[in-house]
SEVEXRO-277216 format. One record per residue (C-alpha): residue in one letter; x, y, z. Coordinates in steps of 0.05 Angstrom, whole numbers, plus 5000, padded with zeros to 4 digits. Layout:
N
aXYZ;...
END
This chain:
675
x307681413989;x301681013985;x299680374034;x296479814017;x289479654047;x287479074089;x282478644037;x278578334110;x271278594095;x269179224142;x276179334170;x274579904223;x281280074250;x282380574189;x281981274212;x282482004175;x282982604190;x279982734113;x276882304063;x275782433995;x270382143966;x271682323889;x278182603860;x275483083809;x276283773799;x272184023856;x276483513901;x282883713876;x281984383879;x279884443954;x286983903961;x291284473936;x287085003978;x289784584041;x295784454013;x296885334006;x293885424076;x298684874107;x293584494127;x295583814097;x301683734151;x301383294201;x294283054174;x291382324148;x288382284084;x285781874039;x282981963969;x277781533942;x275981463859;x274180913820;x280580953773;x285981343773;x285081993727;x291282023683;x289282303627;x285982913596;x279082853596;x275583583604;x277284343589;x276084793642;x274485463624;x273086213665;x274786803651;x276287393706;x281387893711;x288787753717;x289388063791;x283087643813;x284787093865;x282986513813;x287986733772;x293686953827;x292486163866;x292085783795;x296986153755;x300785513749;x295685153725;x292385683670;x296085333600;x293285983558;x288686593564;x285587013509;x283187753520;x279087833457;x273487373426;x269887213352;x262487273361;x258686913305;x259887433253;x268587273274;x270088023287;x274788023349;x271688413407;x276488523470;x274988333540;x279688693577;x281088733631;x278388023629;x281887403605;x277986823587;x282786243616;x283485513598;x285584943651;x286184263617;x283683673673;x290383403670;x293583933691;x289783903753;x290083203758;x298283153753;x298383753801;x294183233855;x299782713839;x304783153860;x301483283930;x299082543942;x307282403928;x310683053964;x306082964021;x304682194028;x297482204019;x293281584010;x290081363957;x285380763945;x282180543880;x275080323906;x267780473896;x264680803956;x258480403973;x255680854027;x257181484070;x254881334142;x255381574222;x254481064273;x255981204346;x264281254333;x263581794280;x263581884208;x264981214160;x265680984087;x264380324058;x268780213998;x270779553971;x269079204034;x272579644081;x269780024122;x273880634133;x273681274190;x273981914172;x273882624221;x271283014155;x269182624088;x268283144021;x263082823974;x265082963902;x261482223869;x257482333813;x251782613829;x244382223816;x238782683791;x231082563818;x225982663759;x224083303751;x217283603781;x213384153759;x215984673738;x223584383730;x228384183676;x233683703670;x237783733599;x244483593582;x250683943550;x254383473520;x260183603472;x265883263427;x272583663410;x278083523367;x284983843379;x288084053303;x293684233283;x292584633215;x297984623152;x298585353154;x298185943210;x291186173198;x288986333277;x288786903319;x292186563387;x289087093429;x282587103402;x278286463415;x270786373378;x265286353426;x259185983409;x258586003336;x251985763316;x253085723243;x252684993243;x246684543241;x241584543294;x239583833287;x232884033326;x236884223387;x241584823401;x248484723374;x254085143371;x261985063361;x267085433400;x274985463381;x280785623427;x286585763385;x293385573424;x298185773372;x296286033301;x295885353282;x293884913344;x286885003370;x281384593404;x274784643367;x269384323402;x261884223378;x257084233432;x249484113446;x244384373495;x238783853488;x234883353520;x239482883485;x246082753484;x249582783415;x252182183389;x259682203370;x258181953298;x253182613286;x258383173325;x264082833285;x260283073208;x259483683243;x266183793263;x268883523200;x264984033155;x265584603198;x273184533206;x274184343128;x270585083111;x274485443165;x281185233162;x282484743116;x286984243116;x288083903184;x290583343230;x287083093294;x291983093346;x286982963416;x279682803426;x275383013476;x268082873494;x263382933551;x256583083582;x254783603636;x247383633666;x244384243654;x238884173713;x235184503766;x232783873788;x233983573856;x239683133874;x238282423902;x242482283963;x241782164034;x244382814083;x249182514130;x251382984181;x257983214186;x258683094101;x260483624057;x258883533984;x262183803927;x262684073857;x255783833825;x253483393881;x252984163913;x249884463856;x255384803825;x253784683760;x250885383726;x243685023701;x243285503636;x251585423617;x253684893649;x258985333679;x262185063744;x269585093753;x269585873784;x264185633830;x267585043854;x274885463866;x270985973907;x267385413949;x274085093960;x276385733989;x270285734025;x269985064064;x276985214084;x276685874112;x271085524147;x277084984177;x280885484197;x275885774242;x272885194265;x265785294232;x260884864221;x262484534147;x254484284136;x253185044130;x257084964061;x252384474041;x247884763992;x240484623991;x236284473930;x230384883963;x234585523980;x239785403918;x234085593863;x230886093888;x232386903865;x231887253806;x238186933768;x235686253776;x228586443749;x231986723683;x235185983694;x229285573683;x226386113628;x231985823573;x231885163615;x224685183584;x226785423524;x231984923510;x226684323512;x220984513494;x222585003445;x229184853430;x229285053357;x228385793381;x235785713422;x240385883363;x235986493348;x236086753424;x242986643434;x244986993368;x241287633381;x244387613448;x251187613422;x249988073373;x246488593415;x249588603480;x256588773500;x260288113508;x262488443577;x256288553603;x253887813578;x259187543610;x258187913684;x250687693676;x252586943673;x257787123737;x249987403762;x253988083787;x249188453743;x243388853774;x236288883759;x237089553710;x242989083677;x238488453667;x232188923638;x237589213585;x239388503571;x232888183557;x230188813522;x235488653473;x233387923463;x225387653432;x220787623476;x216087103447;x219686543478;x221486833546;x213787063556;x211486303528;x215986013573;x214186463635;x206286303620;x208985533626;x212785613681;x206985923713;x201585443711;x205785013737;x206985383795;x203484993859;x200485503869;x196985733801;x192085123802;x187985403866;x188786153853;x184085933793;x179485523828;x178986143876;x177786663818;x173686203788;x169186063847;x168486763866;x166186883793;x160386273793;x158086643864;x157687353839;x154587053777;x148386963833;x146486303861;x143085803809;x142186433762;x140286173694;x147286543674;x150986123725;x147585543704;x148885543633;x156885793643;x158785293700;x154784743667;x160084893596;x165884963647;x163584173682;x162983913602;x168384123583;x172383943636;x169883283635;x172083203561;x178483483562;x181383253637;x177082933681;x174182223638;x180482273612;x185282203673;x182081573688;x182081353611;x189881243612;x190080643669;x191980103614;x197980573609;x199880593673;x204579983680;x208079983608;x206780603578;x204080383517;x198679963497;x200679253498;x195378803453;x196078263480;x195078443556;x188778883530;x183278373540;x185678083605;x185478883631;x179079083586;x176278403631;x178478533706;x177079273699;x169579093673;x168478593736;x171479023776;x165479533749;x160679063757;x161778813825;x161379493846;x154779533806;x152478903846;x153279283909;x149579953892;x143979473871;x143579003930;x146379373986;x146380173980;x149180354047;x155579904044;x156280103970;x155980873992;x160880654054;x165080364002;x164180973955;x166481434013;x171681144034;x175780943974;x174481693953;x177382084004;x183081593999;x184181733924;x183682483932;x187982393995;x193182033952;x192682593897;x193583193940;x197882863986;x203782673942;x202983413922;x203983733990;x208683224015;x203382954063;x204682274098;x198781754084;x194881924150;x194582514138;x193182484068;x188082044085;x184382504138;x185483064082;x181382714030;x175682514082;x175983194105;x174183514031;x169183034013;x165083114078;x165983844076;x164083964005;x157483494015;x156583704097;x156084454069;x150284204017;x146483764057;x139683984025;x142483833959;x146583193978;x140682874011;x136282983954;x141982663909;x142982093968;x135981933970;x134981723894;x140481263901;x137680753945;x133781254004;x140981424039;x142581994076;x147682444104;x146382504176;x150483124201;x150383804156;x158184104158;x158584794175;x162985284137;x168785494182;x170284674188;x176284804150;x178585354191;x183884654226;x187484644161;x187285364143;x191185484201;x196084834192;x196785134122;x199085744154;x204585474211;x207684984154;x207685614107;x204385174049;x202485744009;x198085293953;x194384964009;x191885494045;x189485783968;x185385103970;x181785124034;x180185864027;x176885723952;x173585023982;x170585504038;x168085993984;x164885413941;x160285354001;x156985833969;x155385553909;x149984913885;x153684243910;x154084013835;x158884623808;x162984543880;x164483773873;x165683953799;x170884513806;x174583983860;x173383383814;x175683663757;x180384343776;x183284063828;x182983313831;x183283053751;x188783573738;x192483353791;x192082663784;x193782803705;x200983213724;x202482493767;x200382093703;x204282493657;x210482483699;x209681713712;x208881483635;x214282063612;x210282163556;x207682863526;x201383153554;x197283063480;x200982413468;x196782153531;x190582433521;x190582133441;x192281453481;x186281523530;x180981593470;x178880883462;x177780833530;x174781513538;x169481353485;x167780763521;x167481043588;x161381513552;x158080933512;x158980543580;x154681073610;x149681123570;x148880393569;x148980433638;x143080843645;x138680463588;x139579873634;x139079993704;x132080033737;x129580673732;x128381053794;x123081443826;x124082213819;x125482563879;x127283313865;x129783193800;x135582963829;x134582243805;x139082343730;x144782533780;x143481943836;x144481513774;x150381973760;x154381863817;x152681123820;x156880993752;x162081413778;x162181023830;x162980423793;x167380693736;x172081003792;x173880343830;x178480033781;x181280673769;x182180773835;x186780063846;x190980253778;x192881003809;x195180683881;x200680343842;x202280973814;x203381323879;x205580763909;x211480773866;x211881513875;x212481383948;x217780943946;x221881413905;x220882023951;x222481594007;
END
């Protein structure tokens, strides 16, 4: 039985005991987990979805052993199991005492039906607007009602955030045709896992079949890619592969559908007393795309957790605590793979198949297996890729950038202090460094808003960002000390806003950050900043800095356990130690211009050489600019040779301030993401 709802907009006398806020598999199968603890009686509930599901529209898959609970609580649902499989070379292999079990969605859905009609369950065909808590308790908005609930399960779609270093988020997206052959040419208890004899189309591509009688069978082409396939392209593929492997053939059901492959964080707000499910709560295997065991045994979960009267938020899984562990590291090795190397997928796969028991494989990707297991696994598989992908993985650790800087550092200082050896090597590491990251970082601002370069916008930006040069010229010539004010103070805002959106840090205390690193790597140099100061326009730092000034945020490193932080106060402590020229540059450049260039690269979406080809023109200039620069502006009494880098620092200064206002919209809209 099924009421109607009132249509008056925010109704609040609606009240649940349960709310559904989805009605997919996840939801349904937690529905019949009530329904076999008899905890639907006597109880209010109301399902939410944006239509209602009444046809078949996925094919849910696990395998596990016929005595296992899956299998004893869905035995009703399970429409075939096979307990032997066709590797890419077709010779049947056995899984026993495994099954590999098929569920078709509507199954699952028709089984709902029954419940919402046995048990008078209520069901409204709405989008949900927004999960809240006020005051009163727990609320929906759907439709214009607003609607109470005592527990609400979150099943909606779930929204992805762009990935950040070190993540991945692809796709597995598939189209299947259900034949019907003109003669009995299948095994029905032997189904064809991941055949990878078709074309790879510059992804990884594969077909699996799951015969139903021995001449029924879904065959299904599917893609693990940073693209989805188009139907049109699976169709040819599906078309030749079925034509060479059984012939003639009628299409009796189509299928299609897309499932993120992604260790990537979910966008949504944590209300209290919510419980999310299926992939909202990161069910979703990131390297298979595997799900529907993990959502049964969470079902049991969250109701074992009823029955007890346990907190249900505990359920709730975390993106920071969900991929962590050894199983999701092998995760976001073929994550890796898969995009940026994803012609090497059919290859790793293949050898995978071919060397390793199918058993074994398959209790690896349940992640039962132990670390002896997983070393006889990958042993069997090439290790080119896996060691490429664990290098890039790596460096893109948080934590990888300063542990450099350290060794690095410690190097320059053993090298002895303005040794002719440390001389030469650290001036090649500041030249190149300026050539390959740091001009270029701030060579890519015409970017910045439309990712590409728009020619008819260019002189308008090639204009402003020239004044915008020149007025700070105008001030380093007329008025040094409110130029190096100015100079200061938009710098230790910009590095601020660099190594703040890294470590999460709000904009005060990004901002004392930056100030903090600037005055300390200058305070500890005062000899050598003075000398520098004094050439451009007799200035001078007042107050030397001493070296245990950073000792604050070593310590608030260590109580907010930020790891990469406390690496970059400890190797900004050590470059104390070494002439004020390589310390600024190792910060500038190591720290600063590759930081700012990870932000740039995630903004624009675009590949790390495909940027760095489209800051040339502006790179070039920035040099000719400099040079032209120092032909023209009045030459300058030497004062400890230090005048060539007084000039220096002046066109930085200059060159930096436009650059400067194009990043803050950058992080601004970074900002606004995150918050």
């Amino acid at each position: 039985m099924q009421e109607h709802m009132p249509s008056d907009r925010y109704v609040t006398t609606l009240k649940y005991d349960y709310i559904f806020c989805g009605t997919g598999a996840s939801a349904s199968l937690l529905l019949l987990e009530l329904y076999r603890k008899n905890l639907l009686k006597e109880t209010k509930v109301l399902l939410v979805d944006q239509v209602m599901k009444t046809s078949r529209d996925k094919t849910f898959c696990f395998w596990a052993e016929e005595g296992d609970p899956i299998c004893q609580d869905l035995k009703s649902l399970i429409s075939y199991s096979w307990d032997a499989v066709n590797l890419s070379d077709h010779s049947a292999i056995s899984i026993l005492p495994l099954k590999y079990n098929h569920v078709s969605s509507i199954d699952l859905y028709q089984e709902l039906n029954k419940l919402v009609d046995q048990l008078g369950l209520q069901r409204l065909i709405a989008t949900v607007e927004n999960i809240n808590k006020d005051e009163e308790g727990l609320y929906i908005i759907a439709d214009g009602l607003k609607i109470r609930g005592k527990k609400i399960f979150d099943s909606r779609t779930p929204i992805y955030q762009p990935p950040i270093r070190g993540e991945v988020h692809l796709y597995q997206s598939f189209v299947g045709w259900m034949i019907e052959t003109e003669s009995e040419i299948l095994q029905p208890h032997t189904f064809r896992f991941m055949d990878f004899e078709i074309e790879q189309q510059g992804f990884t591509q594969f077909v699996y079949v799951l015969p139903f009688t021995p001449n029924k069978a879904l065959v299904e082409v599917t893609r693990f890619g940073a693209e989805v396939i188009k139907v049109g392209d699976a169709e040819l593929l599906l078309k030749k592969y079925i034509a060479h492997h059984f012939g003639k053939h009628t299409v009796t059901d189509v299928e299609q559908g897309c499932i993120p492959m992604s260790n990537t964080k979910i966008a949504y707000d944590i209300t209290p007393g919510v419980v999310t499910l299926g992939a909202k709560n990161y069910h979703i295997k990131p390297s298979t795309g595997y799900a529907f065991k993990n959502m049964y045994y969470h079902a049991k979960a969250v109701v074992a957790s009823i029955q007890k009267g346990e907190n249900l938020e505990l359920l709730n899984s975390l993106h920071e605590k969900k991929f962590i562990g050894r199983f999701a590291f092998y995760d976001s090795l073929l994550l890796d793979i898969l995009k940026n190397r994803p012609g090497q997928g059919k290859h790793i796969f293949v050898e995978l198949l071919r060397n390793v028991e199918i058993k074994k494989i398959l209790k690896f990707l349940d992640e039962k297996t132990n670390i002896k297991e997983d070393i006889s696994i990958f042993y069997q598989l090439p290790w080119a890729p896996f060691l490429t992908a664990l290098f890039h993985k790596t460096i893109r650790y948080s934590w990888f950038q300063p542990l450099i800087l350290t060794i690095l550092t410690i190097f320059l200082i053993v090298l002895g202090n303005k040794s002719p050896l440390q001389t030469n090597i650290a001036n090649g590491i500041f030249f190149v460094g300026l050539i390959s990251v740091g001009i270029p970082h701030g060579a890519v601002d015409h970017l910045l808003e439309t990712g590409k370069w728009d020619f008819k916008k260019a002189p308008l930006f090639i204009v402003k960002y020239l004044l915008l040069f020149a007025l700070m010229g105008m001030i380093w010539y007329f008025i040094p000390p409110l130029a190096l004010t100015i100079f200061i103070g938009y710098s230790a805002w910009h590095f601020g806003q660099a190594d703040g959106d890294q470590w999460q840090f709000s904009p005060l205390i990004a901002m004392l950050w930056g100030t903090s690193v600037l005055f300390y790597l200058l305070g500890t140099h005062i000899t050598e900043t003075n000398a520098i100061l004094a050439t451009m326009g007799q200035l001078s730092l007042p107050i030397s800095c001493p070296v245990w000034a950073m000792l604050p945020w070593l310590l608030w490193a260590v109580i907010r356990k930020k790891f990469p932080l406390m690496l970059t106060v400890i190797w900004l402590m050590l470059a104390s130690y070494i002439p004020l020229l390589y310390a600024f540059g190792l910060y500038f450049i190591g720290q600063h211009s590759l930081t700012s260039w990870q932000h740039i690269q995630a903004h624009l979406k675009l590949s790390h050489k495909h940027i760095w080809l489209h800051s040339l023109p502006f790179h070039g200039g920035a040099w000719f600019l400099m040079a032209a620069f120092y032909f023209l502006w009045p030459s300058q009494d030497m004062v400890y040779d230090y005048s060539q880098w007084g000039l220096f620092f002046i066109f930085i200064a200059c060159i930096s301030f436009p650059h400067v206002v194009a990043m803050h919209v950058v992080y601004k809209g970074r900002s606004n993401f995150n918050s």
